[in-house]
N, C-alpha and C positions, 0 to 999 in steps of 0.2 A: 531593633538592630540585628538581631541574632536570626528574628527571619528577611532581614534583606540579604544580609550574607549569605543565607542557604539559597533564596531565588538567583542572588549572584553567578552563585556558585552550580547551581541548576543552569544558567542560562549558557555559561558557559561551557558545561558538558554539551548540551546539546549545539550550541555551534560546534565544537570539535566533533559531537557524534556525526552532523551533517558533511562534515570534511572527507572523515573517515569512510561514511558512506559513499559520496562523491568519487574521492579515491578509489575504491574496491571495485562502482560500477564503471571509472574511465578505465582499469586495469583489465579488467574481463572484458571489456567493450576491443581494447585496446589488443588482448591475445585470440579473440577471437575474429578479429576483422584484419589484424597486418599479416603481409605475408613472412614470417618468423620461420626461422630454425628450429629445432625441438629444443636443441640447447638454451638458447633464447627463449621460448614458452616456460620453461622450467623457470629461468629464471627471473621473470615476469611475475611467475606464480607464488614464486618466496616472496617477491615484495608484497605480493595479494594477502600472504601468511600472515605479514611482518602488522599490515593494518589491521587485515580481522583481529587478529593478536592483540591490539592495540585496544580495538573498540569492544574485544570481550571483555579485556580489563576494568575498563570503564564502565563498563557494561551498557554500552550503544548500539548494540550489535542485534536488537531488535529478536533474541533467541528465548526472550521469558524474562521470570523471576527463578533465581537459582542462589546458592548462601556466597557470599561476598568471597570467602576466602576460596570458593572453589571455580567461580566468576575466574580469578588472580589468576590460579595455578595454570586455568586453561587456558587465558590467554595467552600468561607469561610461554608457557609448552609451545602453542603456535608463533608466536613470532620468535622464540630462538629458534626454531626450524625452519623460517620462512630466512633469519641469519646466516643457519647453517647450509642453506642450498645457494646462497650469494656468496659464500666465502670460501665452503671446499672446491675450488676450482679443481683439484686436483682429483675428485671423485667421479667414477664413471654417470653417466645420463641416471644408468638404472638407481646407481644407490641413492643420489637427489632424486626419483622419482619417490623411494620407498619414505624418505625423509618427508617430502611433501606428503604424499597420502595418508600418511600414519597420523599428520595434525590433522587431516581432511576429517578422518575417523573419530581424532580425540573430540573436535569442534561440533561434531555430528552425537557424539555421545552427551559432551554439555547439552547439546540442545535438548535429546531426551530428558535427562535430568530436572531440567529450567521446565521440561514442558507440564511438567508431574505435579507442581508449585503453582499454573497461573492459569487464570480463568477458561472457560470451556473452550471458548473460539480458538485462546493462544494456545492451549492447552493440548487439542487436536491438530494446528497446524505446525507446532511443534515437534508432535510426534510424528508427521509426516513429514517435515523438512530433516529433522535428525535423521532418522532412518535414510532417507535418498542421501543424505550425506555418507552416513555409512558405509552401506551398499554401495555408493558411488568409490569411495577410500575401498572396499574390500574389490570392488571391480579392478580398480585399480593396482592393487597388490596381487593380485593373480595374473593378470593382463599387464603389465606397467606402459607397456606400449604396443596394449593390442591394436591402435593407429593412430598416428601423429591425432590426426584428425580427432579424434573422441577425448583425447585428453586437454588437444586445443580448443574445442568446443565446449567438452564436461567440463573442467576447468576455470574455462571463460566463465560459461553460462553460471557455475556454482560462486563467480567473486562477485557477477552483476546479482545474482539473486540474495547475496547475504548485505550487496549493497544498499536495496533495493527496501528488503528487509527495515534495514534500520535507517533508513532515510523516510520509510513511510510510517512507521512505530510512533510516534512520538504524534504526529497529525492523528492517526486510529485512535491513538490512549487519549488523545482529549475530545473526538469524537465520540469515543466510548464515554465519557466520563457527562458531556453533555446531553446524549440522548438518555442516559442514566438519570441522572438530572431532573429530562424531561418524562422519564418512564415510557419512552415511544425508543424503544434501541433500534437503528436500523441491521435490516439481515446482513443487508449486501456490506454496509461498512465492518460490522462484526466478525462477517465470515470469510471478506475478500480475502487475508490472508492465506488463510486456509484452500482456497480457490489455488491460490499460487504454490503454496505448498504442495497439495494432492496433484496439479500438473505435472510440477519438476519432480515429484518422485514416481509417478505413471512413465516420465519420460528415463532417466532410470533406470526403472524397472524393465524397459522395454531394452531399453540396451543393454543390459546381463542376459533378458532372455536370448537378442538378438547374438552375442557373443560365445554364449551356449551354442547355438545353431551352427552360427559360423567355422567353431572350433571342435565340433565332435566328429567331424569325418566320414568317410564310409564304414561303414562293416563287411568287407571282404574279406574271404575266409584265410585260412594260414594254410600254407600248401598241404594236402593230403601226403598219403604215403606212396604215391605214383610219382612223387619227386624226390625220393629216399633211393639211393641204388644199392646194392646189394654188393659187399665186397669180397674177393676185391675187384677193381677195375681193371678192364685192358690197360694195357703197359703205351698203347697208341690213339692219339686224337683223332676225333671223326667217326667215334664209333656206336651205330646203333643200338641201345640201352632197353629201350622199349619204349613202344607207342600204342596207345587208344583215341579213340576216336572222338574228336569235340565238336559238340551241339549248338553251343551259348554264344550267340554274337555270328554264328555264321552263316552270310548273305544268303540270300537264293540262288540257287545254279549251281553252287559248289559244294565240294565236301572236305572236313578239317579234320587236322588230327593233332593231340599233344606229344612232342618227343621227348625222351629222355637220350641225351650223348655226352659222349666224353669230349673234354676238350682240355686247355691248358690254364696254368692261374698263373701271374703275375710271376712266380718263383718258378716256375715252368712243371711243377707238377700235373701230375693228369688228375683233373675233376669231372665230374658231372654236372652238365648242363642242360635245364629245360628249353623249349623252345616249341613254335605251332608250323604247322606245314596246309597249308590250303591249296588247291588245285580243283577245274573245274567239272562239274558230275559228269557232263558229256566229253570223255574222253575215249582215245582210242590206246592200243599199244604202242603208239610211238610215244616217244623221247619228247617229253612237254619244253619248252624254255625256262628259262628256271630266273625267277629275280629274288636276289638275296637282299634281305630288306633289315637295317639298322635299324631298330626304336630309338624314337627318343625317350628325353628324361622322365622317367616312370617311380622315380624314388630307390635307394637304394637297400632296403631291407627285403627277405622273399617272398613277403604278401603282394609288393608290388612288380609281381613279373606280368610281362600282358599274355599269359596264357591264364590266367587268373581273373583277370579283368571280365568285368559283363562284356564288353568291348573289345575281343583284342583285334579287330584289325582296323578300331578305328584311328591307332596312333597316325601323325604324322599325313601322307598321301592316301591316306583310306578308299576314296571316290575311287581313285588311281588305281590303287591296288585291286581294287572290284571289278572293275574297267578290266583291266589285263589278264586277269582270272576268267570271268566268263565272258566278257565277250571278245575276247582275242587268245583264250586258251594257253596263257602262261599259268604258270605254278608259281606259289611264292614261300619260302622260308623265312620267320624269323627267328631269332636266335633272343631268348629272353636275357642273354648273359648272365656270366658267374656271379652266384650270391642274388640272384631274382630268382623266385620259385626251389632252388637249391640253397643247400645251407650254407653259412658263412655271408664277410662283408661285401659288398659288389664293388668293385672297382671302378668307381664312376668316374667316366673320364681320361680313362688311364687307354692309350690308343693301342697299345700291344692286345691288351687282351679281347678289348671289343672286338677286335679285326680276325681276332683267331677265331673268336664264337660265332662268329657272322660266317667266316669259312666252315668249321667243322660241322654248323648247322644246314650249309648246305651238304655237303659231302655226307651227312648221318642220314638225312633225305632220302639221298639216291639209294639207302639202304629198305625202303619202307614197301613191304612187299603191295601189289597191285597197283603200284605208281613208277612208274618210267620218268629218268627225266634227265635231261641234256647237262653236259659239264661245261656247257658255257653257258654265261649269267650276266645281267647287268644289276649292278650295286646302287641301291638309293638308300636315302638317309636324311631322315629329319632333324635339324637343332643339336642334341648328343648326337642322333641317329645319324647326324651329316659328316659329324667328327669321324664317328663310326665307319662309314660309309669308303670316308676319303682314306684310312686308316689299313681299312679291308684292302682297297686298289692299290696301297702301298707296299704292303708285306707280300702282296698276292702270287708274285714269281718264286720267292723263297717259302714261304711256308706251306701254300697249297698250289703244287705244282699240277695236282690232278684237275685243278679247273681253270678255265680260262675269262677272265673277267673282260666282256666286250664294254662298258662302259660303266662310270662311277657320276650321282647323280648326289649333289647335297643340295639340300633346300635351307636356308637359313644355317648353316653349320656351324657350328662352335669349332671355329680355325685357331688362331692368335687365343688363346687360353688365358694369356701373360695380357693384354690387351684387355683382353675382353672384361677380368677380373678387376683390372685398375679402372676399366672407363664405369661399372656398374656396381665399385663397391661400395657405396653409400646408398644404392635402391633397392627397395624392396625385392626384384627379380635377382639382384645380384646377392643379396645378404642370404636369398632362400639357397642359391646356389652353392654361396659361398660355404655355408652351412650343411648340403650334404658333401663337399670336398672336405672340409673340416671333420665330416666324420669318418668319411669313407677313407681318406688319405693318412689318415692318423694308426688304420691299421693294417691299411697297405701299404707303407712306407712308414713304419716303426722311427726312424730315424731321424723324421723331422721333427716328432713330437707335437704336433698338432695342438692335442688338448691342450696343453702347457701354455703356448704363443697367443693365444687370442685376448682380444682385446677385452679388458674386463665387463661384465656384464654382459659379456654375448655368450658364455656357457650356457645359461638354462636354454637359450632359441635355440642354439646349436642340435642342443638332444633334442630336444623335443620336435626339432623339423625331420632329424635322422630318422625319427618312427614314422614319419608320414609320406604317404607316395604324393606323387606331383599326377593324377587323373583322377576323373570322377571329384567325388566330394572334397577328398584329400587334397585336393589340389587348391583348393580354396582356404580349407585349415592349414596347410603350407605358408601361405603366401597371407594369411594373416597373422602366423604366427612369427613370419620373417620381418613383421610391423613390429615386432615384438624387441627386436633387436636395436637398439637406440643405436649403434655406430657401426659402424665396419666391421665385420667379422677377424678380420688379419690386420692387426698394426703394418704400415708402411712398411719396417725394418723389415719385416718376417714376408713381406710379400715382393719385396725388392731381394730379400735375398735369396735361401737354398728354394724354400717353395715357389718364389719365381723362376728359378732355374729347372723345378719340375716342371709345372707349367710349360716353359716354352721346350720341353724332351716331348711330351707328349700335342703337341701343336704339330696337324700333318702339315708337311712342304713339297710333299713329292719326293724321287719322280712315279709317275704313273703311266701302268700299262696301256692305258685304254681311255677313249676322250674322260675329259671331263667336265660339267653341266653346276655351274652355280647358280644360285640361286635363290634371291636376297628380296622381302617388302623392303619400303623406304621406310615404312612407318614401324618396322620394327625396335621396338624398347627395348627387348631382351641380348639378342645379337646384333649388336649396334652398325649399320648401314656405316659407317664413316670408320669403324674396324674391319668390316668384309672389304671395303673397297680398297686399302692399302693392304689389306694380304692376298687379293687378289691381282696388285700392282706386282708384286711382289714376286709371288710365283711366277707371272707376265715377264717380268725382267730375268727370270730365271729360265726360259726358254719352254716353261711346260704352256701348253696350246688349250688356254681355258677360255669354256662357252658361259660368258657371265651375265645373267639375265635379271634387270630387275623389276622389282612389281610397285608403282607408285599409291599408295592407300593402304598397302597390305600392312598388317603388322607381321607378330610373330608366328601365328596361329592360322592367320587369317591366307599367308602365302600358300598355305595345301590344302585350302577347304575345297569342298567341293565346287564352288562357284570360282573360286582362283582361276584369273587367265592361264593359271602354269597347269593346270588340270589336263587340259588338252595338247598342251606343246610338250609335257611329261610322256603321257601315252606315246606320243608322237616321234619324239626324239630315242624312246626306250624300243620301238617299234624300227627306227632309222637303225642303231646299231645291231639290233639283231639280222636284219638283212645288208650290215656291211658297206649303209650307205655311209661316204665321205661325211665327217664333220665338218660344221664352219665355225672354227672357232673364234672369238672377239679379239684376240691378240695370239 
């Protein structure tokens, strides 16, 4: 009697254990194949918690032999965490992230545990599934959302494999028990577990190392002391500081230099600003033409000035800029702006000060002995650089009366800031942005209090994208660490209120001196094509005479590569206003 009650009672665990399993592998099946929200994946995953939890109590869970009461605790631990991420609705993505991974870890530890207790084969795959579990919880906890995707997949892949697990347990153990039996044990059924273990923790392991790679950046150096000035400074902007001669990145045919000048900061103080000057070897004593060129977004700390860069003229119109250097014998200025290469925060974004660096850096130019060069210029500007760009031909009659801007050229430009920020604050390009505004604005504008307003769980991405430039390697650690960011960097209230009131002070509208050339891919994701085309309506009803060109395929990046149709109609058009040909503008 007392043993039909136990096989009863046997029989009936293992259906519930096969349910449980069932469960766990439709749940992973189920987050990794719909298309789900992160919110949603998460909490997909606490019900994943809620049954492992369940089937380790029982101990169905196909993890070993491990002492009964420590079986209990770990389960019990897993599924009130797998509770607690279905019930605090009220807690940010991250903190349910860390709730979830931490049972991922406790679950991964049992299995160690259980593995130390049961025969070679479990024994071994044991130690191999525990650990990738681990590993997988500590990837996790440093990463929480180093991309939807890894935790939608890791995730998945970890509730079908613990499914999987204890759905096949219980066929192996009586497998085991009758090749035992017959003293002929097979390999393959003894050791398949272990097969499957040492995969999922190979795979894993490949994704820590692959997240290492991803997230360690470049190593560019920290500005030397030829970006230190010596005080005190001139009392006046535009003024040449010193300059040496630069090597690194610069094409054939011409010759470069790094500046140092003064120019103005947000509070209207005089600082110092780095900046590169290239012009072509074959030159004569005349007066070069001069194109004043806006960078784009480079990061805002001063490792990331592009006079530092292996690259610095490949920002933005590079081919372009090469093009009119040698072989059309223009010069070109860029100006690295305040707080790039120079100390302090950079003001990214902020259009007063761009416009004034982009000015004093030509004007500091015209001071650079064995180089000649004309005070009239035409303005280009990529992405910020376009912001920049458009920013420059705005202020251009008041603040630098000494030069004459014949035309302003943005390619993809961050116009509409207020726009631009609401249509892309939930993506990855907009969270990384949002993220150096978040840094940058919070110590150039004291007032709005930045750090304080953001949405919880987005401080650690915040800092940590603030250290990283946006080129080269960095730019990839950037933008996976803005995966990193489960929501919105700025709650609605804080971006509908005073910070969207900044936002739209610093958004140019004109008017402008001199034509101007926009310049839009359709296929761009970062400056959204359906935000340019209403602030370019916009301006249009405003009476300013814009040449709006778009590029169908392009993306962000892809609109000033060198194969860009706009390559040649750039030259071309830069080429029209320096000889004073009529514009044709689209409205």
């Amino acid at each position: 009697m007392v043993e039909q009650v136990g096989e009863r009672a046997g029989g009936n665990r293992r259906v519930v254990g096969v349910v449980l399993a069932l469960a766990s592998i439709a749940l992973g099946a189920l987050v990794i194949l719909a298309p789900l929200d992160l919110p949603e994946i998460v909490r997909l995953a606490g019900v994943g918690l809620v049954v492992v939890g369940l089937a380790t109590v029982i101990g169905v869970d196909g993890a070993g032999h491990s002492r009964r009461w420590v079986r209990i605790l770990t389960g019990a631990a897993m599924a009130a965490a797998g509770i607690v991420v279905l019930v605090w609705q009220s807690a940010s993505i991250r903190s349910l992230l860390w709730v979830m991974v931490t049972a991922l870890i406790v679950h991964g530890l049992h299995t160690l545990v259980a593995a130390v207790r049961s025969e070679t084969d479990r024994r071994v795959a044991g130690l191999f599934s525990g650990t990738a579990a681990v590993l997988l919880g500590l990837l996790c906890l440093v990463w929480p959302v180093l991309a939807i995707e890894l935790i939608k997949y890791a995730v998945g892949a970890w509730l079908v494999f613990v499914g999987l697990r204890g759905l096949l347990d219980p066929w192996l153990h009586r497998r085991r028990e009758r090749a035992a039996e017959r003293a002929q044990p097979g390999l393959l059924r003894r050791w398949g577990r272990t097969i499957l273990a040492v995969t999922v923790s190979l795979v894993v392991a490949a994704l820590a190392i692959g997240s290492a790679l991803l997230l360690r950046g470049d190593e560019r150096p920290a500005p030397d002391d030829f970006y230190t000035s010596s005080e005190p400074l001139p009392a006046e902007a535009g003024v040449l500081l010193k300059a040496e001669t630069l090597t690194v990145g610069v094409p054939p045919g011409a010759d470069a230099w790094r500046i140092l000048y003064t120019s103005t900061a947000p509070d209207d103080t005089v600082v110092a600003v780095s900046g590169i000057v290239i012009a072509p070897s074959d030159r004569t004593q005349d007066a070069l033409p001069l194109l004043s060129v806006a960078h784009g977004t480079t990061g805002i700390v001063p490792r990331c000035a592009p006079s530092l860069s292996p690259t610095p003229f490949a920002d933005g119109a590079g081919e372009a800029l090469t093009q009119m250097v040698t072989e059309h014998g223009w010069a070109g200025v860029i100006s690295d702006y305040a707080g790039l290469g120079t100390p302090g925060m950079h003001p990214y974004l902020v259009g007063q000060v761009e416009a004034r660096n982009v000015h004093d850096a030509s004007l500091a130019a015209q001071q650079l002995g064995g180089l000649s060069l004309s005070s009239d210029t035409v303005v280009w500007g990529h992405s910020q650089g376009g912001h920049g760009a458009l920013w420059t031909g705005q202020i251009a009659e008041d603040y630098a009366p000494g030069l004459t801007v014949l035309g302003i050229a943005g390619m993809a430009p961050a116009t509409d800031l207020y726009t631009l920020a609401e249509m892309s604050k939930g993506e990855v390009g907009g969270k990384t942005v949002s993220a150096y505004i978040a840094h940058s604005w919070n110590v150039v504008f004291p007032d709005l209090d930045l750090a304080g307003r953001l949405n919880p769980g987005t401080a650690h991405g915040v800092e940590k994208i603030g250290d990283l430039c946006f080129n080269e390697q960095d730019a990839i650690a950037a933008l996976v660490r803005g995966t990193q960011i489960p929501e919105q960097v700025f709650p609605d209230s804080v971006l509908d209120g005073d910070l969207g009131e900044k936002l739209r002070e610093n958004s140019p509208t004109g008017p402008w001196p001199a034509p101007v050339l926009i310049a839009q891919g359709l296929a761009d994701s970062l400056v959204k094509p359906a935000m340019q085309q209403d602030w370019v309506d916009a301006r249009c009803a405003d009476g300013e005479p814009l040449d709006y060109r778009t590029f169908p395929g392009r993306d962000h990046n892809g609109v000033v590569a060198a194969d860009s149709p706009l390559t040649p109609q750039l030259v071309s058009w830069t080429l029209d206003r320096w000889n004073r040909v009529a514009p044709t503008p689209t409205c």
